[in-house]
KEVEX-283412 format. One record per residue: residue in one letter; x, y, z of N, C-alpha, C, O, CB in turn. Coordinates in steps of 0.2 Angstrom, whole numbers, plus 5000, padded with zeros to 4 digits. Last residue first. Glycine has a CB too. Example, Ala and Ser with C-alpha at 12.3 -4.5 7.8 and 13.67 -1.06 7.14 Angstrom:
s506449895035506849955036506450005039506750065040507049975029
a506649725039506249785039506649845039507149835042505749785045
END
This chain:
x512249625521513049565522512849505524513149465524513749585528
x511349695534511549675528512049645528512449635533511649705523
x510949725545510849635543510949645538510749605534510149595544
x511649845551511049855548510549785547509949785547511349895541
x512849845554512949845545512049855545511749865539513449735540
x512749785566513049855562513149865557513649895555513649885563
x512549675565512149705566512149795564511849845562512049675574
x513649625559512949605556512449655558511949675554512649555559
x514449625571514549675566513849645558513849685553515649665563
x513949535579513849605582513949625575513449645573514349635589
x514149415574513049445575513249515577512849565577512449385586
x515249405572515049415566514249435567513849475563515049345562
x515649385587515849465583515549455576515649505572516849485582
x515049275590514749325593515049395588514749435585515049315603
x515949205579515349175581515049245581514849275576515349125586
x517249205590517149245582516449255579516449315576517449195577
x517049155600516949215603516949265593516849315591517749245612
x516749015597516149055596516349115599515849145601515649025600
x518149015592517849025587517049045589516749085585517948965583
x518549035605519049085598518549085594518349135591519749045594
x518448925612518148975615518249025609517849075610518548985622
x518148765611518348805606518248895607517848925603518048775599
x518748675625518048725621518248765616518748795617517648795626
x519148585631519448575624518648625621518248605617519648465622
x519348565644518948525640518848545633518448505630518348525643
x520348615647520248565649520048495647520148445648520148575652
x521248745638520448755641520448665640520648635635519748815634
x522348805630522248775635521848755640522048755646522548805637
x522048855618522548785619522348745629522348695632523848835618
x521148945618520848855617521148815617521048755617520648815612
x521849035625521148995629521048955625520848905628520349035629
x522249095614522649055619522349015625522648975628523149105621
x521849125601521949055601522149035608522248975609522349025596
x521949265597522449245597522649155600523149125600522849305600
x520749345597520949315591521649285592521949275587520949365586
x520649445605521049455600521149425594521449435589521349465602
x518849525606519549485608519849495602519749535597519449385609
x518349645609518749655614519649595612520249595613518149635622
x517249585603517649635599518249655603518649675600517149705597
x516249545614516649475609517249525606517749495607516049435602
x515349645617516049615621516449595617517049615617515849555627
x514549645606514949685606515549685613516049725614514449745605
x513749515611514349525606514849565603515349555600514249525602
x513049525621513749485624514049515615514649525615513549375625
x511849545622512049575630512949565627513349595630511749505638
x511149475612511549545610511649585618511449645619511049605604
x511349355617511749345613511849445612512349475613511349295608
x510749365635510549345627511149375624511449425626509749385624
x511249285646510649375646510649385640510249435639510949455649
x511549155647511449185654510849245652510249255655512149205657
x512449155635512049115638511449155642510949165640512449065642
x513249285634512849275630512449225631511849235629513049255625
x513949275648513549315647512949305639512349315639514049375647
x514649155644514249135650513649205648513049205648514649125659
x515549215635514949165631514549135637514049095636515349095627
x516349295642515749335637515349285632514949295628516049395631
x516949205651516349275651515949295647515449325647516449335654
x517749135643517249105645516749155648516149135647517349045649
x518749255642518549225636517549195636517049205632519149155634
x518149385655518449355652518249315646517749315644518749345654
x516949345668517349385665517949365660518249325664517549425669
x515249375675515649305672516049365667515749415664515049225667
x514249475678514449395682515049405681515449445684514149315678
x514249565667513849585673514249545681514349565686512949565672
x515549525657514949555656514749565664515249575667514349505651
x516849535652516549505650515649485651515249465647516849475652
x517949625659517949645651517449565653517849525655518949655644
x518149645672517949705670517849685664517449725661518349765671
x519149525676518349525676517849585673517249575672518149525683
x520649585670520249565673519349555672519149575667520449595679
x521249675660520649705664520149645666519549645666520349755659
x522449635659522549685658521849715661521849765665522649705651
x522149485658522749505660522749605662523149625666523349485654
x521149475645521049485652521649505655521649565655520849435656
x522149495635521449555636521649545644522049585648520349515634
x522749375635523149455638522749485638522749525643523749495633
x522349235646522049285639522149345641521949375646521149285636
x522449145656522949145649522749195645523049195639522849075645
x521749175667522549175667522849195660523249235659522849105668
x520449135657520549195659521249215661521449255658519949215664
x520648985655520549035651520849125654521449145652519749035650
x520348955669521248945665521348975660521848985659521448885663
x519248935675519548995674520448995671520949035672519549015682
x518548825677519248805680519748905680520148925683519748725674
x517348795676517548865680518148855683518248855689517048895685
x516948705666516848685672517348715679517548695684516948625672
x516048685653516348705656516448695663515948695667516248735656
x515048635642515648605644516048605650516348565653516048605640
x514448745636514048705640514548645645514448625651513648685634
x515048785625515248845632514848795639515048795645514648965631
x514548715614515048685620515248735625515648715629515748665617
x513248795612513248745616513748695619513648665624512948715613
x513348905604513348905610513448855616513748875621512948915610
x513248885590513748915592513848915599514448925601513848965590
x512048795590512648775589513248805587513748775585512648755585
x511048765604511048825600511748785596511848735599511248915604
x510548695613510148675607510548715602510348725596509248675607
x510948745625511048655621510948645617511048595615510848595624
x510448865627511048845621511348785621511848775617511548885622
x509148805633509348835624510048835622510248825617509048915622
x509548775644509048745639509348755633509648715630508448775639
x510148905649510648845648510348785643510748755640510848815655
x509549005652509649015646510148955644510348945639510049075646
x508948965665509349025665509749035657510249065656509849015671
x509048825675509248825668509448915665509948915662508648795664
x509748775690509448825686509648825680510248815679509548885687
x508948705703509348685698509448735693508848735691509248635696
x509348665722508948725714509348715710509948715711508948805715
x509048615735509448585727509348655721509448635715508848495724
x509148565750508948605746509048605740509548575741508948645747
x508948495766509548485760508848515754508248505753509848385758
x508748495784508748515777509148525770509748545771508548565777
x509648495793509148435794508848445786508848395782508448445803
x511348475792510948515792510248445790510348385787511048585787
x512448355806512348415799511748435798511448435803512548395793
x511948285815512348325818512248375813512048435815512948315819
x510748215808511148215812511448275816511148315820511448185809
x509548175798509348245803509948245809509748265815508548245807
x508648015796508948085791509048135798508748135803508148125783
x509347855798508947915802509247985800509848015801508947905810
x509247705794509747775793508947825794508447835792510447795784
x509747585805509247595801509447685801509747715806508447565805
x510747495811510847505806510247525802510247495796511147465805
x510047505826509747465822510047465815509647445811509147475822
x510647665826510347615831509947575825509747595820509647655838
x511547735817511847695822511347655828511547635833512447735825
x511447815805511047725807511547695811511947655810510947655799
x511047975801511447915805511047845805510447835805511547935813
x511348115792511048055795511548015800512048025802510848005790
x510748255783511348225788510948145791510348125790511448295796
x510448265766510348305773510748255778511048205775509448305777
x511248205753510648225756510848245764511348235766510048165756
x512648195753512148155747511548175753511648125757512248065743
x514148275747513648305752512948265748512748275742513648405751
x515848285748515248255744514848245747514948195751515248215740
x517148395746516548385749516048335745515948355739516148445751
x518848415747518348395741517848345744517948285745518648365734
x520448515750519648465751519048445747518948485743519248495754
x521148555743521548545752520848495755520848455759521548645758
x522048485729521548525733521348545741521848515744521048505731
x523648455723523048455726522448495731522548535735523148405728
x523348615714523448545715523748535718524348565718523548515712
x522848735708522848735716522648665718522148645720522248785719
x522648775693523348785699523648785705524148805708523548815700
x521548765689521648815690522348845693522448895694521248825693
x521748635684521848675680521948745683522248785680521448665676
x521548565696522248565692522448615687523048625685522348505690
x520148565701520848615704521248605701521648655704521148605709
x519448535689519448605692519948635695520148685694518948615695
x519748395692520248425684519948525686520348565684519648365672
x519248365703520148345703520148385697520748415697520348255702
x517948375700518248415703518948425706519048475710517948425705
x517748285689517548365687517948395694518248455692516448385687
x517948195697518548185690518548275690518948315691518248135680
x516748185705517348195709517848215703518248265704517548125714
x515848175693515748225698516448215701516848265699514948205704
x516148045690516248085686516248135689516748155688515948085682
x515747965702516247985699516548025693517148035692516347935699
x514247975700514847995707515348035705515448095705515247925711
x513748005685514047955692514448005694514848045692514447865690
x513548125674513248055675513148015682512547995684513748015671
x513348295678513648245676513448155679513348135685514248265678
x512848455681512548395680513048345676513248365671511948405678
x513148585677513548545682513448485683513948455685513548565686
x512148635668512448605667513048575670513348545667512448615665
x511148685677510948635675511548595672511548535673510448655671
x512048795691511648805684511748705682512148665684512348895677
x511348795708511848775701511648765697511148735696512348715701
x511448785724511348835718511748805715512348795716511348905719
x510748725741511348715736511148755729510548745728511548625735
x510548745754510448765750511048775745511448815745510048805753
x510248675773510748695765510548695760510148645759511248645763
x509948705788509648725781510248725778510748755779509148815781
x510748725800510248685799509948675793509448645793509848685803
x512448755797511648765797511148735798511248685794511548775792
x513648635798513448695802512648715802512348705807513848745798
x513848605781513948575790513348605795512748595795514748595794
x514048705773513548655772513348625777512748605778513648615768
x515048805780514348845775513848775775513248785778514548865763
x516148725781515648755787514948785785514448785788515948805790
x516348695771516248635775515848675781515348665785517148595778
x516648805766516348785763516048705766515548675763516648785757
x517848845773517148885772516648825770516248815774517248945766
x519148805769518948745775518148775774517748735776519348755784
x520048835757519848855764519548845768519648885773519848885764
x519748765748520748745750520248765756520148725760521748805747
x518848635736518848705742519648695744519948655743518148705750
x517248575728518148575730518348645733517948695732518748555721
x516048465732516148525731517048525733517348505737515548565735
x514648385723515248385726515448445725515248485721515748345723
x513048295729513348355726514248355728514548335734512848445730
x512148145721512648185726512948245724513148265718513148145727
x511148105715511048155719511648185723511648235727510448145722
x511747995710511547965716511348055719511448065725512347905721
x511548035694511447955696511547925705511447865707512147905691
x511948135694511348115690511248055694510748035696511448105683
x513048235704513048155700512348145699512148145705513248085705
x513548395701512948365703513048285699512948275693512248425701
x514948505702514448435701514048425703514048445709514648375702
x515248595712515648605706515448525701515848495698516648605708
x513948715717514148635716514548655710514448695706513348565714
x513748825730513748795724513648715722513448665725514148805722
x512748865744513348835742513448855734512948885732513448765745
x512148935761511848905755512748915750513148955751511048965752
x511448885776512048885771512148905764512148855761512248815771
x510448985791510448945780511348975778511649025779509549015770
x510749015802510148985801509948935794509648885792509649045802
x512249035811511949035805511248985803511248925803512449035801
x513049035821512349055823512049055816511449085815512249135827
x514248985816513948955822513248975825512948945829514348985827
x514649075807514748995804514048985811513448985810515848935804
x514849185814514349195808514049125808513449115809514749205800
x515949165821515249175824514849175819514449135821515149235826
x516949155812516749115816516049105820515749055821517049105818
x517149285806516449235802516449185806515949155806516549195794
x517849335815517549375812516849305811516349295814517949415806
x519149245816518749225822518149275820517649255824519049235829
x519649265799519549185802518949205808518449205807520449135806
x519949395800519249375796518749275798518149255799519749375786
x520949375807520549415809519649415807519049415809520749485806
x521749285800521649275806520949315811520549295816522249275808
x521949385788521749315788521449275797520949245798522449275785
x522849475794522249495793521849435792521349425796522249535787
x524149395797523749425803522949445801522449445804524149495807
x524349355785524149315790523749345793523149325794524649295793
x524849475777524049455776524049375782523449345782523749415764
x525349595792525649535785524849515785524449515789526349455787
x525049775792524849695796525049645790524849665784523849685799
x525649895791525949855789526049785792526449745794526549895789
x524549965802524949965796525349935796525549915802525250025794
x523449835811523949905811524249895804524249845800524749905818
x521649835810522149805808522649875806522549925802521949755802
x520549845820520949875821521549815817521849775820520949905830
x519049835810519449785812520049835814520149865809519549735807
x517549865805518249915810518549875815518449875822517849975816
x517249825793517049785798517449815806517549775811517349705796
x517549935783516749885784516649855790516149845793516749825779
x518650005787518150055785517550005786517050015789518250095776
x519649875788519549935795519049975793518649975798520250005796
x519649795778519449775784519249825788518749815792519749745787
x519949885768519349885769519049855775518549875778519049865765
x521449925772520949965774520149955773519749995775521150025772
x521849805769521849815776521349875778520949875783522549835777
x521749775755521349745760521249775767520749755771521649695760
x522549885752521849895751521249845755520649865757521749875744
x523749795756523549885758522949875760522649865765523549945752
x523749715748523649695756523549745761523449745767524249645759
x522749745733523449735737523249715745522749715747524049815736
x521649645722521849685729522449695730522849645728521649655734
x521449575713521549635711521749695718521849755719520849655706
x521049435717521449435714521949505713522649495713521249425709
x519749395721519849465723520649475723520949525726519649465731
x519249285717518849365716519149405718518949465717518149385720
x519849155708520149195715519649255713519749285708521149215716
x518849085701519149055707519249105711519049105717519749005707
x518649195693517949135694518349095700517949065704517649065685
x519249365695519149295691518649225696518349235701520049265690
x518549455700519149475697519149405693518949405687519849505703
x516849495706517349455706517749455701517349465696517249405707
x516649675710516149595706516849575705517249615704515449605698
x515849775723516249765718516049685713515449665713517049755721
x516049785735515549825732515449805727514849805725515649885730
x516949775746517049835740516549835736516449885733517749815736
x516449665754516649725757516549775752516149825753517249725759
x516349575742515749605745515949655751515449695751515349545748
x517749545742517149575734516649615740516649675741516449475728
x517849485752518249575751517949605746517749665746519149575747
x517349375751516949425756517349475759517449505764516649375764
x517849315743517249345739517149395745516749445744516649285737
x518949295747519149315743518449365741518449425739519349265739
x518649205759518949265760518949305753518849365754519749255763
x516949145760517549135754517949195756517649245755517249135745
x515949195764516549155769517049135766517549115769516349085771
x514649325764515449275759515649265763515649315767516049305753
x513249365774514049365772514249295768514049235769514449365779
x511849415778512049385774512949395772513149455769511649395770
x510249455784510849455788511349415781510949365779510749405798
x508649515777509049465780510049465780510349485775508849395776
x507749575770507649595776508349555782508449565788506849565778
x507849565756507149535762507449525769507349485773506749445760
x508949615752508349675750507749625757507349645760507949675739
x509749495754509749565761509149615759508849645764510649615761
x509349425743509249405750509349465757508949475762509749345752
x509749495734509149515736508949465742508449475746508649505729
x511249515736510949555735510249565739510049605744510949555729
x511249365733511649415740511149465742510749465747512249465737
x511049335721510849335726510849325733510449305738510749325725
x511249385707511449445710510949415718510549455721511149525705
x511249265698510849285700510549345703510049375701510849255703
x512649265698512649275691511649315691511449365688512749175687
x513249235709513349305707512849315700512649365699514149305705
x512949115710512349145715512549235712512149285712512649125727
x513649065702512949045699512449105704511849135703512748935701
x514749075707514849125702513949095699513849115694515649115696
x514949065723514749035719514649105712514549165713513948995722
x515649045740515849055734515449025729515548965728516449045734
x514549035752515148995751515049025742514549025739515048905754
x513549095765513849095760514549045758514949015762513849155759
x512449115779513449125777513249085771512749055771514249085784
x511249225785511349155780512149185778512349235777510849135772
x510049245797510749255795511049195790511149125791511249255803
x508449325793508849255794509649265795509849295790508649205789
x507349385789507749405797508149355798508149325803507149415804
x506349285781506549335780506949365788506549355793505949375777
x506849135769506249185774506649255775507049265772506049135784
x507249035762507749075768507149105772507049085778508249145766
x506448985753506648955757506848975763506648955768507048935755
x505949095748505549055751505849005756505548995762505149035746
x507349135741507149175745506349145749506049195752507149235741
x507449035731507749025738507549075741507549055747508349015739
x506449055723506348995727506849015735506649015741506748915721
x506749175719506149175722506149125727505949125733505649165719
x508049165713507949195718507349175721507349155727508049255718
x507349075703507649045707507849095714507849075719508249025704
x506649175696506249105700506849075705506649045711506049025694
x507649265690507249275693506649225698506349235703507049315689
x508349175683508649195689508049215693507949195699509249245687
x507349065676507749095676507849115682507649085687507649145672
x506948935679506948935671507348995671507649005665506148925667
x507448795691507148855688507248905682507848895680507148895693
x506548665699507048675692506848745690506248755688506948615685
x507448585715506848635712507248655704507848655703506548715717
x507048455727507348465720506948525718506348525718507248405715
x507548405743507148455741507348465735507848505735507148515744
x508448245750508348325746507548355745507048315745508748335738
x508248095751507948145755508048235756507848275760508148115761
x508548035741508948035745508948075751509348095755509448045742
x507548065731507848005734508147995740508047945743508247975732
x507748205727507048185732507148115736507048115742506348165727
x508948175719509048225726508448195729508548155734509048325725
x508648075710508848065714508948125722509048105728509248035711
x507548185703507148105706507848095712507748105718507148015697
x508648265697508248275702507848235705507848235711507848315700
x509348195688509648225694509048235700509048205705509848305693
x508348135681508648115683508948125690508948095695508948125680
x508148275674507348245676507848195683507848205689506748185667
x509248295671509048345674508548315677508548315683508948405672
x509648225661509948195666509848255672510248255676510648165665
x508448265650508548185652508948175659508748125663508948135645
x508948375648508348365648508348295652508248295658507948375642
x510048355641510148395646509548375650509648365656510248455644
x511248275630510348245634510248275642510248245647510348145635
x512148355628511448295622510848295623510348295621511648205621
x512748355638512648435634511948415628511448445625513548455627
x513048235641512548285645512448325641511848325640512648325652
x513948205631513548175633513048205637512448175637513748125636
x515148315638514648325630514248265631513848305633515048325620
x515348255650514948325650514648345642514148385640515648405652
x516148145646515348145651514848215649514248215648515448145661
x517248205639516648185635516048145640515648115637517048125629
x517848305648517548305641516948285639516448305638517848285637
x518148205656517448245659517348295654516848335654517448295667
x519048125649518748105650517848145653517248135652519348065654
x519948225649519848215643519248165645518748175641520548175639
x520448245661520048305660519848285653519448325651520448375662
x521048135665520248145669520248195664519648185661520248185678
x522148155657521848105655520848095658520348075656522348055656
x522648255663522848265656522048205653521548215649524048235653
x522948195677522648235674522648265669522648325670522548265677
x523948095675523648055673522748135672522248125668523747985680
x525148175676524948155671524148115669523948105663525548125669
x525748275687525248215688524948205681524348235680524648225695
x526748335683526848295690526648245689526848185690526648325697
x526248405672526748375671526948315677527148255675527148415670
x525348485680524948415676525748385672525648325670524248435668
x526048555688525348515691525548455685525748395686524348565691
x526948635674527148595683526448535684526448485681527048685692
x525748715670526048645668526548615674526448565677526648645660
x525148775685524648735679525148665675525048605676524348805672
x526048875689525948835691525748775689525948725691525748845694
x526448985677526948955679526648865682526848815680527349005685
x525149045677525549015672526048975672526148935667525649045669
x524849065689524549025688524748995682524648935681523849035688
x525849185692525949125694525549075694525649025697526049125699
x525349275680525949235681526349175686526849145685526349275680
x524149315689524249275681524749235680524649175680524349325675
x524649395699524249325700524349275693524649215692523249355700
x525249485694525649445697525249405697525449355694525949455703
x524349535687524749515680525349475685525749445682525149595675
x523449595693523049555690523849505688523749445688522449585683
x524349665702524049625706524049575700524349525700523449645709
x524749785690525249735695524949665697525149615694525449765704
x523449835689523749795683524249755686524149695686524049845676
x523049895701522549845698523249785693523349725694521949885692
x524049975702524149915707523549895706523449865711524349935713
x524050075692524650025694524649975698525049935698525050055696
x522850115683522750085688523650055690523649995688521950035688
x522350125669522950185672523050165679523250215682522750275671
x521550035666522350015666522650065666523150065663522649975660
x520350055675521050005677521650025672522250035674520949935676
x519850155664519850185671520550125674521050145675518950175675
x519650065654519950135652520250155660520750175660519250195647
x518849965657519349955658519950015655520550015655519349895654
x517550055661517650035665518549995666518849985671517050015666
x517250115647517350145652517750115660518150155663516750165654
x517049985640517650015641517750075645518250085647517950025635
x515849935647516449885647517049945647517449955652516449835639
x515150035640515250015648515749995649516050035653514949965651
x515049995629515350045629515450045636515950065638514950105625
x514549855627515349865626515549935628516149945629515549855617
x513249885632513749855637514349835633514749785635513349785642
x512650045633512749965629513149975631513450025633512849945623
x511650145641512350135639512350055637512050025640512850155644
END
């Protein structure tokens, strides 16, 4: 089956769904509401996010150059650097990493979805859970994340309730408020966090220039995913890479404001394995935090569409997902309309990156054409015209290559 005709089986089936379409369309409307509020408050984010524009098209230029970069400094700093060319290497890598019989907690990454590696870390034999509440309902249900920040958007607190009871036979009573469930899930992965042998994370940045990884979060997981473990294993597609420090922190002040979750409750910056210099102010790697620091960098089709010229500003991105709030498609079928990963406007051009152009164009037909992802997109992706771009290679192709 071709993946538009998928596509619509699968959004044919939601929107007779009343309490998919409710969920997606209450979420929506409060991130619509929330976003100008935020940057009206704090004006000066109008001006970060113009700013990780133009670091991130400077990397888009010289991708090759601040990868070699990145990576010298992670080794520097006492990391582990690896550069892998598709998904398939990179699971390998980390699955060398992890070994096999291991318990590894997780922390929300649309790079580790994109991989499917969850998945194959449990095919080798190993113990694995989402700490992200959102993602580790995804992964109760089976399922694939609703949007790139919130995954689990499409739930009612019903649904929630009873998967907690069918997967983890959590005695949650009818009509439990999502506090009490939250609380359940809280001392649930507490154990996880505490005996876990590998962290492994994202990066909403990687600083070229000191190896530092940053990471932004409200729910505290993610401190514990990298903390905690003795082994961290950090996953991120090549272009998260940005110049200095500081650019890396902008990238992840302008990620939470756009999404509508300003200010952020946290924002980690994690520069090699743990240390200390407190005898002789001489720094000693291997403190209280993890004695290993792990780096994988993946290109995954990201090479080339730096080089492609309909492709290459999707390169810009920085999964603020504000697209997807804003684009009535989505609104109506959520993550279901963009491809395997990645869902909505910026989904069907991560899918074209990621699994090749004819994975993604007969998706592209879905859009509308109605510009409302570029008014509002951060970094200023012209998401309309390459998703127009993608519908001229699909109807090209239906025509045979004539025309």
């Amino acid at each position: 089956m071709d993946p538009l005709s998928k596509a619509l089986g699968e959004i044919r089936r939601v929107l007779d769904d009343e309490f998919f379409q409710e969920s997606v369309k209450r979420a929506a409307g409060h991130a619509e509401e929330k976003v100008p509020d935020i940057l009206d408050s704090h004006p000066y984010l109008k001006e970060l996010a113009r700013e990780v524009r133009r670091v991130k098209e400077e990397v888009i230029s010289n991708l090759d150059y601040y990868i070699e970069e990145a990576m010298k400094s992670i080794e520097r700093i006492g990391g582990k650097a690896y550069l892998a060319s598709d998904a398939s290497e990179a699971r390998e890598i980390v699955g060398r990493i992890v070994g096999r019989g291991k318990l590894v907690v997780m922390s929300k990454s649309m790079t580790a979805e994109e991989i499917g590696l969850r998945e194959y870390l449990e095919s080798l034999g190993n113990e694995v859970w989402e700490t992200d509440l959102g993602q580790l309902l995804i992964q109760l249900e089976g399922g694939k994340p609703m949007h790139s920040v919130a995954p689990a958007i499409h739930l009612s607190r019903e649904r929630v309730a009873s998967l907690l009871r069918e997967k983890l036979g959590f005695e949650v009573p009818e009509g439990a408020r999502p506090e009490d469930m939250v609380r359940m899930v809280r001392s649930f992965l507490r154990s996880k966090f505490e005996r876990a042998d590998v962290g492994i994370s994202g990066a909403n940045a990687i600083a070229a220039e000191t190896g530092s990884i940053v990471l932004v979060e409200n729910e505290g997981n993610i401190r514990l995913v990298t903390g905690l473990p003795p082994i961290h294993i950090a996953l991120a597609g090549v272009e998260k890479i940005v110049p200095t420090l500081m650019d890396a922190i902008k990238v992840a002040l302008v990620q939470a404001a756009y999404d509508g979750l300003y200010p952020p409750n946290y924002i980690n910056v994690i520069s090699g394995p743990s240390a200390t210099a407190d005898i002789e102010h001489v720094r000693v790697r291997g403190a209280h935090g993890p004695l290993q620091l792990h780096v994988v960098l993946l290109d995954n089709g990201r090479l080339e569409a730096s080089r492609n010229q309909l492709l290459r500003e999707q390169l810009r991105c920085i999964r603020c997902g504000r697209c997807q709030w804003e684009c009535p498609v989505w609104q109506h079928t959520a993550n279901l309309w963009g491809g395997p990963a990645y869902g909505g406007p910026m989904g069907v051009i991560w899918t074209a990156i990621t699994m090749g152009v004819d994975a993604a164009a007969g998706l592209s037909m879905l859009c509308l054409g109605c510009r409302r992802c570029d008014y509002v997109c951060p970094v200023e992706i012209p998401l309309s015209r390459i998703l127009l771009g993608l519908k001229r290679i699909y109807a090209h192709g239906l025509l045979g290559g004539q025309g």
